[in-house]
C-alpha positions, 0 to 999 in steps of 0.5 A: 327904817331903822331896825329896833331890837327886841329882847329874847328869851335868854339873858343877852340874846336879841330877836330882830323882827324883819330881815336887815342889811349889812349895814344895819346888823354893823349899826346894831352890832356897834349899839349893843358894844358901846351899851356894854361899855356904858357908864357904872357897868362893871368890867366883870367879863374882859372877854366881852369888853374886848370884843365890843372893842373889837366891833368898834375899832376894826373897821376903821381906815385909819388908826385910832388910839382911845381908853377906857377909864374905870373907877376904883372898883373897875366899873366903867366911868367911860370910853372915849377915842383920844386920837385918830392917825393915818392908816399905819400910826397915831401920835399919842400924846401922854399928857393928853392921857393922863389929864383925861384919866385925872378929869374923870378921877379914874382910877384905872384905864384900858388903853385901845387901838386898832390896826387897819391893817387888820393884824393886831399883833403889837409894834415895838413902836405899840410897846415904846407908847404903852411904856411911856403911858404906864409910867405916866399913869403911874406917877399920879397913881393910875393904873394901866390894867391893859393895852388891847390892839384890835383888828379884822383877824383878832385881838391882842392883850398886852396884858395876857401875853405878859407885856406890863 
């Protein structure tokens, strides 16, 4: 029996009618974070963006590598995962990036990944790929607004601590 959700009084919050299982609050939790990062929406709360990264991402056994693709006026055209790795890297592949970002004439990207390990604090190897991309990008006029790497224990911005 799948479990449906049913809206509640206040904007955002949900009421769920029976009780679930792990599992199903995980598939309900994973429903509601790709619904906040469908197409048109606008990225007018990154704190929510980066948690619904977050749900999707963490519990990965291995790394994987993705983006979000956004349009001129920063509404989201789409999330797509372009790479999966082993348990501690992914190859990320720039002409791969950018050639996704130039198909769906996004105008800007967040780049995402996960650490299985569950620490999200950025490798030099993080920093050496997202400084390849950003110059990448930037040659077709793509902005990079940010690279967020997710894990069980939180999130990291590149963004936020000043790394683009």
């Amino acid at each position: 029996m799948t479990t449906q959700l049913i809206a509640g009084e206040l904007p955002g919050t949900y009421v769920v009618p029976e009780a679930v299982t792990d599992s199903e609050l995980m598939r309900l939790a994973n429903l509601l974070a790709r619904r906040r990062l469908k197409r048109g929406r606008p990225l007018s709360n990154l704190d929510a963006v980066i948690s619904s990264l977050q749900t999707l991402l963490m519990d990965y056994e291995r790394e994987v590598f993705g983006m979000i693709l956004l349009d001129n006026r920063h509404r989201i055209i789409e999330f797509v995962e372009l790479f999966m790795g082993s348990i501690n890297s992914a190859s990320v592949y720039p002409r791969e990036v950018v050639k996704k970002a130039l198909l769906q004439n996004a105008a800007a990207v967040i780049l995402v990944h996960n650490h299985p390990s569950g620490d999200p604090d950025p490798s030099q190897a993080d920093r050496d790929i997202t400084n390849r991309l950003q110059e990448a990008l930037s040659i077709v006029e793509v902005r990079l607004l940010d690279h967020v790497v997710v894990g069980v224990e939180g999130t990291v911005s590149f963004a936020e601590r000043g790394m683009l």
